[in-house]
C-alpha positions in Angstrom: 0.0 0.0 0.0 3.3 2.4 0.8 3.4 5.2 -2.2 -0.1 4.2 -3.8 -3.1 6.9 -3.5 -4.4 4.3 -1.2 -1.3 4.7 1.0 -1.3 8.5 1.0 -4.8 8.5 2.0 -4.0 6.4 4.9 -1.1 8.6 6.0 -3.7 11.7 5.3 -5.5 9.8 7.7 -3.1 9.8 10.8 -2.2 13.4 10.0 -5.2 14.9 10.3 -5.6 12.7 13.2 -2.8 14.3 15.1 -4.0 18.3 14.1 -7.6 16.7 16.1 -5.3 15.3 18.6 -3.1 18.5 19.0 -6.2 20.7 19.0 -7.4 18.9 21.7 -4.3 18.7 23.2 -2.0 22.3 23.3 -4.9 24.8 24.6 -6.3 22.2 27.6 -2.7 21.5 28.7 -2.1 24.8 28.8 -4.9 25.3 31.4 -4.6 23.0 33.5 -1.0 24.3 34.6 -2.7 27.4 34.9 -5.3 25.9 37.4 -2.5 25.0 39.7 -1.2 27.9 40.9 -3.7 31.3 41.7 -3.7 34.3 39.6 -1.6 36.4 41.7 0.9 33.0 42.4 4.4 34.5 42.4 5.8 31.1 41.0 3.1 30.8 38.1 5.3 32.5 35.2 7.6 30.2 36.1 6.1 27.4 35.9 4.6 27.8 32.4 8.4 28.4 31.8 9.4 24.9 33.0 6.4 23.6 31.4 7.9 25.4 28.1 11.1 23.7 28.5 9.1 20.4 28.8 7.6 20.4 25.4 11.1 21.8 23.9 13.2 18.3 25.1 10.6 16.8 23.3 11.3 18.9 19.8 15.5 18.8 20.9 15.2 14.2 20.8 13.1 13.6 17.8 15.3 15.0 15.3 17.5 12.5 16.7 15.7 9.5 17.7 12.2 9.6 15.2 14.5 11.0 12.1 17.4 9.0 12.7 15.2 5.8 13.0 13.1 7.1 9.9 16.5 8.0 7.5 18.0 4.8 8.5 15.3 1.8 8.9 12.3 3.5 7.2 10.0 6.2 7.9 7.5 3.2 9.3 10.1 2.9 12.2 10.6 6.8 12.6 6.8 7.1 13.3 6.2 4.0 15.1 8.8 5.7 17.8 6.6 8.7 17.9 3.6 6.1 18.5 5.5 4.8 21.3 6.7 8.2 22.9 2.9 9.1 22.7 1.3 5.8 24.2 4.4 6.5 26.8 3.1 10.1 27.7 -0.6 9.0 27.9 0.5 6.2 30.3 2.2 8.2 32.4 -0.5 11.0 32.8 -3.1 8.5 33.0 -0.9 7.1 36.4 -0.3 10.3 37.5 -3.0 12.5 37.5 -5.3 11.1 40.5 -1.4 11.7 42.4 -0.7 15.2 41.7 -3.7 16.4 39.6 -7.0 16.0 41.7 -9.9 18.4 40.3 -7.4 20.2 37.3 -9.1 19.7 33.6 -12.5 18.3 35.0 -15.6 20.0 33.4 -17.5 22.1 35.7 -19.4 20.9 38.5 -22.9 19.2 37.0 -21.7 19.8 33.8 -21.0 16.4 31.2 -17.7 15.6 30.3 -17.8 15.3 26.4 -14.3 14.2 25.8 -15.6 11.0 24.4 -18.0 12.7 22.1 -14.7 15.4 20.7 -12.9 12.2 20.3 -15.5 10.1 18.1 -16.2 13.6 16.3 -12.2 13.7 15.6 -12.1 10.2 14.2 -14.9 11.1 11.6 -13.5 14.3 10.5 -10.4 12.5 10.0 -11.7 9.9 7.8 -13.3 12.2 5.9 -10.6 14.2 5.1 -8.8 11.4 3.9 -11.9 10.4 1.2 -11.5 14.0 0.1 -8.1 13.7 -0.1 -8.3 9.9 -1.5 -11.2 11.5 -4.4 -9.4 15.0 -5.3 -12.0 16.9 -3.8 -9.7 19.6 -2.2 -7.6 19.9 -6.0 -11.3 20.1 -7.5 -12.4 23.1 -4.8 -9.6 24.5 -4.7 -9.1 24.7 -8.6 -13.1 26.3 -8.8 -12.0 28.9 -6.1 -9.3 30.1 -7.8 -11.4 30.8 -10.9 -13.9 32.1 -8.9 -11.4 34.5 -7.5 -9.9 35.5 -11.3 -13.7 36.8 -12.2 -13.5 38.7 -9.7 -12.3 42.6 -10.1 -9.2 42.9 -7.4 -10.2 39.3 -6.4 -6.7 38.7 -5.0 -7.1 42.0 -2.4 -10.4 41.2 -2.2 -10.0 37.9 -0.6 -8.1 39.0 2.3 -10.2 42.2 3.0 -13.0 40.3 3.5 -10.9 38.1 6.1 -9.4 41.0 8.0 -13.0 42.7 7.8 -14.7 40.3 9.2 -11.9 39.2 11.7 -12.3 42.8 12.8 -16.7 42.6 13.3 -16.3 39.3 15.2 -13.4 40.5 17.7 -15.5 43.6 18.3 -18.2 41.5 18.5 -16.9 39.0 20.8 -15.1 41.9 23.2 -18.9 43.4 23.3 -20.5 39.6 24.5 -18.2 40.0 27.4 -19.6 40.9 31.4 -18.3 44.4 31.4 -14.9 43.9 33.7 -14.3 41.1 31.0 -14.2 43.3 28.2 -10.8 45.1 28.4 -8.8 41.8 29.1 -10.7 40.0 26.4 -9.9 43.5 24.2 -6.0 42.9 25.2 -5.7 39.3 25.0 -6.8 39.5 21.4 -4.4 42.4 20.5 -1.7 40.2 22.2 -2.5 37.5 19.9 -1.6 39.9 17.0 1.7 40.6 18.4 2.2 37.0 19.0 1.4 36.2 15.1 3.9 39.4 14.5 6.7 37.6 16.6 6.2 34.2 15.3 6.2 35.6 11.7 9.8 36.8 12.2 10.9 33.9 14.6 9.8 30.8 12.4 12.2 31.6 9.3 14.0 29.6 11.4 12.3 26.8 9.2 12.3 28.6 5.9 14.7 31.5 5.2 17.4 31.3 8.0 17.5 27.0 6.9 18.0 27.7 3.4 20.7 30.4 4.5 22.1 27.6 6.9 22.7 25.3 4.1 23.6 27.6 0.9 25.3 30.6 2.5 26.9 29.4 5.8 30.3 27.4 6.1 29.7 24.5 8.2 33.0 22.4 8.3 34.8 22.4 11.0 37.8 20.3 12.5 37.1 17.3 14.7 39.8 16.0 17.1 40.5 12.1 15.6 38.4 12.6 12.2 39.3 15.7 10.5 37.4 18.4 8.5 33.3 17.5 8.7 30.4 19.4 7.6 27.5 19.8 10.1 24.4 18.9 8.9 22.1 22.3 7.6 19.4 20.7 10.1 21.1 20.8 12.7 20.7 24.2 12.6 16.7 23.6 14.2 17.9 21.4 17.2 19.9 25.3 18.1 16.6 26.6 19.4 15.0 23.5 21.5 18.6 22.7 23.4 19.1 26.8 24.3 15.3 26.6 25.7 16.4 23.3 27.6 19.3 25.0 29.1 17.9 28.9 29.8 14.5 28.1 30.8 15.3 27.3 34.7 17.3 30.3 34.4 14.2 32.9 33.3 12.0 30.6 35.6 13.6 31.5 38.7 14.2 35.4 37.1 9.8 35.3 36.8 9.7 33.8 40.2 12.5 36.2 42.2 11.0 39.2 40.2 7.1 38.6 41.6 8.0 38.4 45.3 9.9 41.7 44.9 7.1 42.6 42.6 9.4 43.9 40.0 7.9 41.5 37.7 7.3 43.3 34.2 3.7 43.0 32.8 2.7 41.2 30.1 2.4 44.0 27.8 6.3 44.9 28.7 7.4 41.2 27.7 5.4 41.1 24.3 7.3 44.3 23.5 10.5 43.5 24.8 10.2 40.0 22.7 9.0 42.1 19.7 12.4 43.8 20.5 14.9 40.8 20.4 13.3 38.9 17.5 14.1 42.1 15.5 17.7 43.0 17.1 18.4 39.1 16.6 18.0 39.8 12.8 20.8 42.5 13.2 23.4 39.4 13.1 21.8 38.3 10.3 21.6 41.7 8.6 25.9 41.7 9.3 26.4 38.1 8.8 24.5 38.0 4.7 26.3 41.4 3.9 28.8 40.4 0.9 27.8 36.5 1.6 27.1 34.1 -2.0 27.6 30.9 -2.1 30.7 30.5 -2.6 32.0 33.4 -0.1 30.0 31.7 2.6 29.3 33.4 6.4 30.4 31.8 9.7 27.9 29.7 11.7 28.4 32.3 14.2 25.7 34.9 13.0 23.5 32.3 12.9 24.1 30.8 16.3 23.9 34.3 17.8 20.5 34.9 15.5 19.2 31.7 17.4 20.2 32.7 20.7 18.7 36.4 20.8 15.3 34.8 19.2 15.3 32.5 22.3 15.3 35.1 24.7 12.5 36.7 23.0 10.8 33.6 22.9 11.2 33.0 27.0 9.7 36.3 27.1 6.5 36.1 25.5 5.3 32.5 24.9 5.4 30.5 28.1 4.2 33.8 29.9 1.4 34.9 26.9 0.3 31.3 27.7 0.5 32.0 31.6 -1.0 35.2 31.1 -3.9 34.0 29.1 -5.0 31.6 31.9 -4.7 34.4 34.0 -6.5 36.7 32.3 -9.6 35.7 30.0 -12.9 35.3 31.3 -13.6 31.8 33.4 -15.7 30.5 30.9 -13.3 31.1 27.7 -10.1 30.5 28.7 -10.3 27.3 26.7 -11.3 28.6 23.5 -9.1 31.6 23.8 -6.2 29.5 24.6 -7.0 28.2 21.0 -7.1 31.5 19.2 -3.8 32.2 21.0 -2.2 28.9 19.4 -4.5 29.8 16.0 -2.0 32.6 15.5 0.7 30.6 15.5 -0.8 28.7 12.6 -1.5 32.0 10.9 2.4 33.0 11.6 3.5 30.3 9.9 1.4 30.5 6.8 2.4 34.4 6.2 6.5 33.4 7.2 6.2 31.2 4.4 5.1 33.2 2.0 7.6 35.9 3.1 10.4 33.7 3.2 9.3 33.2 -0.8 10.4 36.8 -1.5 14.2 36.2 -0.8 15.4 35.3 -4.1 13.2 38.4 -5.5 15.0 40.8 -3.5 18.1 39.2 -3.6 17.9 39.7 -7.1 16.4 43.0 -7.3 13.1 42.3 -8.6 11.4 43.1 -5.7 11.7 46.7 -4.1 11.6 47.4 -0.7 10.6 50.7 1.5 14.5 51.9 2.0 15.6 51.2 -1.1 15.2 55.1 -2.3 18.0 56.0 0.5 20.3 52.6 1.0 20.5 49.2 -0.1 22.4 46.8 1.3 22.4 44.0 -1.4 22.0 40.4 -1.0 19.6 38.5 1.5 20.6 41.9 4.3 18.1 43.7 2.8 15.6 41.1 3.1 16.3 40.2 6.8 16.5 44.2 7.4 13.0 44.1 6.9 12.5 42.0 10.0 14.7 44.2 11.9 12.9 47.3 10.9 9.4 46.0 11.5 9.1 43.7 14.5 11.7 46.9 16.2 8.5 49.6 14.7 5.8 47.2 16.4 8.3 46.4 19.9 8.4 50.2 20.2 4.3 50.8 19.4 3.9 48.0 22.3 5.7 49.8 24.9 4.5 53.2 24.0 1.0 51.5 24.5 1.6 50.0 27.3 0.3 52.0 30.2 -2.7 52.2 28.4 -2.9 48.0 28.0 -2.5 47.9 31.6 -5.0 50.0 32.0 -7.4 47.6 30.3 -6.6 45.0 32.2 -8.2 45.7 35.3 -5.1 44.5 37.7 -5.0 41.3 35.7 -1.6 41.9 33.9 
């Protein structure tokens, strides 16, 4: 069945099962470590922090247990390790939890628990993704769209005014549903989900861009003691990220921890700006390390290791305490769902980074203009990664000119 339409289908299947799963999974995790500690809990930023550092030794092994398993005995090994690391975790929490989790993630008191219905409802969305998929209904739909959208005058602005438009109506809409002290933390949390999609924008390159500058541009051989000259793997590159998380995670733990028993401990606005802030100054290595770089006159893997390491920071700053703060802040009843919209951004990040990092070879080449270009140009991939600088810097600033005002909305929740 492996590489017939059958086959794909089939592994269609198990992906779209593991979106269901993760759905499930990333926003009700997320609050029950908030329900352990009490909104104004000292220790609770750092918890989310060590919680953060959980889920990155996770993305540090695989590379190296489910990939090398899948490069070297076949990607039916590499997954089946996943499997296992999966049944693991649910065995373990399944032992746990009546030890050390007593009354976290139950539904409300008289209320039904409808896990088994989300998971049965999961299983039949998944299988009929995979008959879409199987049939070509999503090449057919997708196809009529698109000539849809070319009868259209302006079809391709079009399109994504009407998104933004009516992204716009139903956040005002939702804000307006609110009890009235809900409103202006429900108003905040969904502006800090825009700065969240605006960080991971510029953070996931990482994936896209800053890989393909990793293996074309950068010189990776170095000498090893015993074996010589050898060439790091351009992956490798990704594993950067998880390990630094690993190792500085404790580290801004206890700095969350120490800061809110002196009650020095910035507010969440303040660490969305100053993450805004890093993300673009982390681009400044990359801005020095691509000036005069081709393939052949390749950059040091230090601009790229330093890249990685400034992005961290502004990664401790705003995702394991956005998620804190979320718990913390949105109204009882929707903490849930806007722990979802909060992870939705991500998803939306990642669709825009992608089609950004698809402009480098245009403005590498000069067939793509940028802003500046009428005073300075840089050449090369700086100008490109400039743009990151300039603009996640522009929006770090806006934050923390706003900022007063933001904790003003917040009613003391911040």
């Amino acid at each position: 069945m492996a590489g017939s339409e059958l086959g794909m289908a089939v592994f269609v299947l198990g992906l779209a099962l593991i979106v269901f799963g993760t759905g499930h999974f990333k926003p009700t995790v997320s609050v029950m470590v908030g329900q352990l500690y009490g909104p104004k809990d000292p220790r609770r930023d750092g918890a989310f922090t060590i919680f953060y550092m959980g889920i990155n030794v996770g993305a540090f092994i695989c590379a190296f247990v489910c990939g090398t398993l899948g490069e070297r005995y076949g990607w039916h090994i590499g997954f089946g390790a996943a499997a296992v690391g999966m049944l693991l975790g649910l065995f373990t929490y399944t032992l746990g939890r009546p030890l050390w989790l007593k009354g976290v993630g139950m539904p409300p008191e008289g209320k039904p628990n409808y896990a088994p219905l989300f998971a049965v409802g999961s299983i039949v969305l998944s299988c009929a993704v995979a008959v879409c998929y199987y049939y070509g209904l999503f090449g057919k739909m997708w196809g009529e769209f698109d000539k849809l959208i070319a009868k259209v005058p302006y079809g391709d602005w079009l399109v994504p005014g009407v998104i933004v438009a009516f992204v716009l109506a139903w956040c005002t809409w939702y804000v307006a549903e609110q009890e009235e002290e809900d409103r202006g933390p429900t108003a905040c949390i969904l502006l800090f989900i825009l700065f969240n999609a605006v960080f991971w924008l510029a953070f996931e390159q990482a994936g896209t861009s800053l890989n393909l500058f990793a293996a074309d541009m950068t010189n990776r051989w170095m000498w090893i003691p015993f074996k010589g000259r050898w060439e790091m793997p351009a992956t490798w590159f990704q594993s950067v990220n998880p390990f630094l998380i690993i190792v500085l995670a404790p580290l801004f733990a206890g700095l969350w921890s120490m800061l809110g028993k002196w009650n020095m401990n910035p507010s969440q606005p303040m660490k969305i700006a100053l993450a805004l802030l890093l993300v673009g100054g982390g681009y400044v290595f990359m801005v020095m390390g691509s000036l005069g770089t081709t393939p052949t006159a390749r950059a040091s893997m230090f601009w790229l290791f330093a890249t990685y390491t400034v992005h961290t920071f502004g990664e401790l700053c705003i995702s394991p305490t956005g998620l804190s703060f979320v718990t913390r802040a949105a109204p009882g009843k929707s903490v849930s769902f806007l722990m979802g919209i909060w992870f939705l951004s991500s998803v939306v990040a990642n669709k825009l980074g992608g089609t950004v990092a698809g402009w480098v070879e245009g403005i590498e080449k000069g067939e793509m203009a940028l802003p500046w270009y009428r005073w300075f140009k840089l050449g090369g991939q700086a100008d490109f990664f400039l743009a990151f600088v300039i603009g996640a810097m522009l929006i770090g600033i806006l934050v923390l000119v706003f900022t007063p005002l933001l904790k003003k909305l917040l009613h003391g929740r911040e």
